[in-house]
C-alpha positions, -999 to +999 in steps of 0.1 A: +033-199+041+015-168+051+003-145+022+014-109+027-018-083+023+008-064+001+015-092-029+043-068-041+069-083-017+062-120-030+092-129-050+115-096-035+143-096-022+130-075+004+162-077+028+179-057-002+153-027+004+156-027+037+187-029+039+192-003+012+167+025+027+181+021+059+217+025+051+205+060+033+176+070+048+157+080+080+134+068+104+101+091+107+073+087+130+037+100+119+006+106+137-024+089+133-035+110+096-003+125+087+005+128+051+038+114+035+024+124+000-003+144-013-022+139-044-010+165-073+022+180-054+058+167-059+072+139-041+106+123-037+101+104-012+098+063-011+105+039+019+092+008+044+066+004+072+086-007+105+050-004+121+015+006+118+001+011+087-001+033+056-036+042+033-032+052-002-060+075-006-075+075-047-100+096-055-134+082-060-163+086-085-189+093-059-168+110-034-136+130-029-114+102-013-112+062-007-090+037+003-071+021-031-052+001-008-030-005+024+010-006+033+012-031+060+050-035+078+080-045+059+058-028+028+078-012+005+055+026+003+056+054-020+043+071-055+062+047-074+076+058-099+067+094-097+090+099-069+120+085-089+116+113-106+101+143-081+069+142-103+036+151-085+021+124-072-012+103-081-022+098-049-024+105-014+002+083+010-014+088+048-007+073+084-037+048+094-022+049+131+010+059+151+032+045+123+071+043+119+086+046+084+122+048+065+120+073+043+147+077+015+151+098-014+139+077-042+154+105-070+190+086-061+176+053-072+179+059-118+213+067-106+219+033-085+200+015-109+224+025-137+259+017-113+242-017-097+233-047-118+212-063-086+198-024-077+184-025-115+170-058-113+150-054-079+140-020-093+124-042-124+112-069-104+097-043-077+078-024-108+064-056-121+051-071-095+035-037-081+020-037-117+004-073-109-006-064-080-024-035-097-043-057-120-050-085-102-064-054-074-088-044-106-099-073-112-110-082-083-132-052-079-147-059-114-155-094-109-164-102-076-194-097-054-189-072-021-193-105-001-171-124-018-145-092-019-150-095+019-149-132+024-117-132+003-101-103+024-108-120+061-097-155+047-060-143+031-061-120+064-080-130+088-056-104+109-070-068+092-103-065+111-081-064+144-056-040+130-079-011+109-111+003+113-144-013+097-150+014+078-114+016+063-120-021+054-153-012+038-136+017+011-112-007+002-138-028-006-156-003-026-183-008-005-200+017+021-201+007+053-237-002+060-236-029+032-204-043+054-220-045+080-253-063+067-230-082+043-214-097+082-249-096+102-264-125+067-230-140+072-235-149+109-269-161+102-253-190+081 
Protein backbone atom coordinates (compact mmCIF):
# COMPACT_ATOMS: atom_id res chain seq x y z
CA UNK A 1 0.00 0.00 0.00
CA UNK A 2 1.41 3.36 -0.86
CA UNK A 3 2.23 5.76 2.15
CA UNK A 4 0.65 9.16 1.78
CA UNK A 5 3.45 12.12 2.37
CA UNK A 6 0.59 13.57 4.57
CA UNK A 7 0.24 10.64 7.47
CA UNK A 8 -2.85 12.59 8.74
CA UNK A 9 -5.18 10.80 6.23
CA UNK A 10 -4.03 7.16 7.32
CA UNK A 11 -6.85 5.86 9.24
CA UNK A 12 -9.54 8.80 7.90
CA UNK A 13 -12.40 8.52 6.56
CA UNK A 14 -11.31 10.89 4.02
CA UNK A 15 -14.43 10.33 1.59
CA UNK A 16 -16.46 11.95 4.59
CA UNK A 17 -14.23 15.24 4.18
CA UNK A 18 -14.50 15.36 0.84
CA UNK A 19 -17.58 14.80 0.60
CA UNK A 20 -18.42 17.14 3.40
CA UNK A 21 -16.30 20.37 2.03
CA UNK A 22 -17.69 19.90 -1.21
CA UNK A 23 -21.25 19.72 -0.44
CA UNK A 24 -20.62 23.30 1.54
CA UNK A 25 -17.81 24.79 0.15
CA UNK A 26 -16.02 26.12 -3.07
CA UNK A 27 -13.64 25.36 -5.39
CA UNK A 28 -10.67 28.07 -5.56
CA UNK A 29 -7.74 28.12 -7.84
CA UNK A 30 -4.38 29.86 -6.64
CA UNK A 31 -1.43 31.03 -8.37
CA UNK A 32 1.77 29.68 -8.01
CA UNK A 33 2.54 31.76 -4.18
CA UNK A 34 -0.81 32.76 -3.30
CA UNK A 35 -1.66 32.80 0.25
CA UNK A 36 -4.81 30.91 1.79
CA UNK A 37 -3.62 31.96 5.32
CA UNK A 38 -1.21 34.25 6.80
CA UNK A 39 0.74 33.91 9.89
CA UNK A 40 -0.84 36.27 12.80
CA UNK A 41 -4.16 37.30 10.97
CA UNK A 42 -7.63 35.55 11.34
CA UNK A 43 -8.55 32.67 9.43
CA UNK A 44 -11.75 30.58 8.91
CA UNK A 45 -10.93 28.87 6.30
CA UNK A 46 -10.12 24.89 6.08
CA UNK A 47 -10.45 22.53 2.99
CA UNK A 48 -8.65 19.74 0.36
CA UNK A 49 -6.05 19.77 -2.37
CA UNK A 50 -7.76 18.58 -5.75
CA UNK A 51 -4.27 19.43 -7.29
CA UNK A 52 -0.92 20.85 -6.86
CA UNK A 53 0.33 21.48 -3.73
CA UNK A 54 0.23 23.56 -0.53
CA UNK A 55 3.52 24.83 1.81
CA UNK A 56 2.94 25.57 5.31
CA UNK A 57 5.45 28.22 5.93
CA UNK A 58 6.83 28.27 10.01
CA UNK A 59 8.99 30.67 10.94
CA UNK A 60 12.62 29.76 11.38
CA UNK A 61 15.35 30.47 13.99
CA UNK A 62 17.87 31.64 11.42
CA UNK A 63 15.63 33.09 8.94
CA UNK A 64 12.15 34.64 8.46
CA UNK A 65 10.38 31.68 6.81
CA UNK A 66 10.77 27.67 5.98
CA UNK A 67 8.88 24.90 4.86
CA UNK A 68 7.19 23.00 8.17
CA UNK A 69 5.63 20.86 5.80
CA UNK A 70 3.54 20.07 2.53
CA UNK A 71 -0.36 19.43 1.60
CA UNK A 72 -0.22 17.01 -1.19
CA UNK A 73 -3.92 16.21 -3.09
CA UNK A 74 -6.71 14.73 -1.26
CA UNK A 75 -4.79 16.63 1.95
CA UNK A 76 -7.07 17.82 4.27
CA UNK A 77 -5.28 21.83 4.61
CA UNK A 78 -5.82 24.56 7.04
CA UNK A 79 -4.75 26.24 10.61
CA UNK A 80 -6.36 23.53 12.39
CA UNK A 81 -7.93 24.33 14.92
CA UNK A 82 -7.52 28.04 14.88
CA UNK A 83 -9.85 28.31 12.08
CA UNK A 84 -12.68 26.43 13.98
CA UNK A 85 -12.61 29.24 15.75
CA UNK A 86 -11.56 32.46 13.40
CA UNK A 87 -8.33 32.71 15.59
CA UNK A 88 -5.21 34.16 13.92
CA UNK A 89 -3.33 31.78 12.50
CA UNK A 90 0.19 30.13 13.37
CA UNK A 91 1.32 29.86 10.25
CA UNK A 92 1.46 30.66 6.78
CA UNK A 93 -0.87 28.24 4.23
CA UNK A 94 0.72 29.15 0.47
CA UNK A 95 0.29 27.71 -3.19
CA UNK A 96 3.62 25.68 -4.27
CA UNK A 97 2.14 25.70 -7.96
CA UNK A 98 -1.09 26.35 -9.98
CA UNK A 99 -3.11 24.56 -7.29
CA UNK A 100 -6.95 23.76 -6.89
CA UNK A 101 -8.54 23.69 -3.47
CA UNK A 102 -12.20 23.34 -1.56
CA UNK A 103 -12.35 25.78 0.69
CA UNK A 104 -15.08 25.74 3.44
CA UNK A 105 -15.80 27.66 6.47
CA UNK A 106 -14.34 25.63 9.22
CA UNK A 107 -16.26 28.09 12.03
CA UNK A 108 -19.57 25.72 11.09
CA UNK A 109 -17.71 22.57 12.02
CA UNK A 110 -18.12 22.95 16.63
CA UNK A 111 -21.57 23.36 15.39
CA UNK A 112 -21.74 19.98 13.22
CA UNK A 113 -19.59 18.36 15.57
CA UNK A 114 -22.19 18.87 18.34
CA UNK A 115 -25.44 17.69 15.87
CA UNK A 116 -23.34 14.67 14.12
CA UNK A 117 -22.06 11.71 16.19
CA UNK A 118 -19.74 10.59 12.97
CA UNK A 119 -18.81 14.69 12.20
CA UNK A 120 -17.50 14.54 15.99
CA UNK A 121 -15.60 11.54 15.72
CA UNK A 122 -13.67 12.36 12.35
CA UNK A 123 -13.20 15.74 13.88
CA UNK A 124 -11.32 13.66 16.93
CA UNK A 125 -9.69 11.24 14.86
CA UNK A 126 -8.57 14.13 12.27
CA UNK A 127 -7.02 16.12 15.51
CA UNK A 128 -5.18 13.13 16.67
CA UNK A 129 -3.62 11.93 14.08
CA UNK A 130 -2.53 15.55 12.80
CA UNK A 131 -1.05 15.61 16.43
CA UNK A 132 1.05 12.38 15.56
CA UNK A 133 1.88 13.47 12.65
CA UNK A 134 3.28 16.56 14.51
CA UNK A 135 5.45 14.48 16.76
CA UNK A 136 6.52 11.89 14.88
CA UNK A 137 7.55 15.30 12.15
CA UNK A 138 9.71 16.47 15.44
CA UNK A 139 11.18 13.72 15.98
CA UNK A 140 12.45 13.06 13.06
CA UNK A 141 14.23 16.44 12.79
CA UNK A 142 15.79 15.75 16.34
CA UNK A 143 17.08 12.45 15.70
CA UNK A 144 18.07 11.88 12.38
CA UNK A 145 20.98 12.92 10.20
CA UNK A 146 20.21 15.44 7.08
CA UNK A 147 21.09 12.28 4.94
CA UNK A 148 19.12 10.06 6.46
CA UNK A 149 16.16 12.88 6.70
CA UNK A 150 16.71 12.73 2.90
CA UNK A 151 17.07 9.13 2.29
CA UNK A 152 13.96 8.63 4.29
CA UNK A 153 11.94 11.29 2.26
CA UNK A 154 12.88 9.90 -1.50
CA UNK A 155 12.27 6.20 -0.26
CA UNK A 156 8.48 6.83 1.41
CA UNK A 157 8.23 9.27 -1.79
CA UNK A 158 10.26 8.65 -4.26
CA UNK A 159 7.63 10.98 -6.27
CA UNK A 160 8.50 14.68 -4.38
CA UNK A 161 11.69 15.48 -6.26
CA UNK A 162 9.58 15.37 -9.64
CA UNK A 163 6.74 17.33 -8.18
CA UNK A 164 8.61 20.48 -5.86
CA UNK A 165 11.60 22.29 -6.15
CA UNK A 166 15.06 21.08 -4.62
CA UNK A 167 15.21 23.83 -2.59
CA UNK A 168 11.65 23.41 -1.14
CA UNK A 169 12.75 19.80 -0.42
CA UNK A 170 15.88 21.07 1.30
CA UNK A 171 13.79 23.65 4.04
CA UNK A 172 11.75 20.86 4.81
CA UNK A 173 14.61 19.10 5.60
CA UNK A 174 15.97 21.75 7.73
CA UNK A 175 18.73 21.73 5.64
CA UNK A 176 20.05 24.57 3.23
CA UNK A 177 20.36 23.74 -0.08
CA UNK A 178 24.06 23.36 -0.77
CA UNK A 179 24.30 20.55 1.93
CA UNK A 180 21.32 18.75 -0.30
CA UNK A 181 23.04 18.96 -2.89
CA UNK A 182 26.47 17.58 -1.63
CA UNK A 183 24.45 15.25 0.62
CA UNK A 184 23.12 13.65 -3.31
CA UNK A 185 26.61 14.35 -5.28
CA UNK A 186 28.44 11.58 -1.82
CA UNK A 187 25.27 9.59 -2.49
CA UNK A 188 25.91 8.91 -6.21
CA UNK A 189 29.46 8.20 -5.47
CA UNK A 190 28.25 4.99 -3.47
Amino acid sequence: MKRHFNTHLEGLDIQFWHDLIESRGKLVSLKKGEYLCRKGEPTNACGYVKSGYLIYKIEGFEKPDTIGGFAFPDALWGDYPNCLYNLPAVLDIVAGQKTDVWVIDATILPELYKENHNACQQGRIFMELAYKSLLQRYGNLSSTTPTQRYLNLIHEHPQIEQDVPQKEIAEYLQIDPITLCRIKKALLKQ
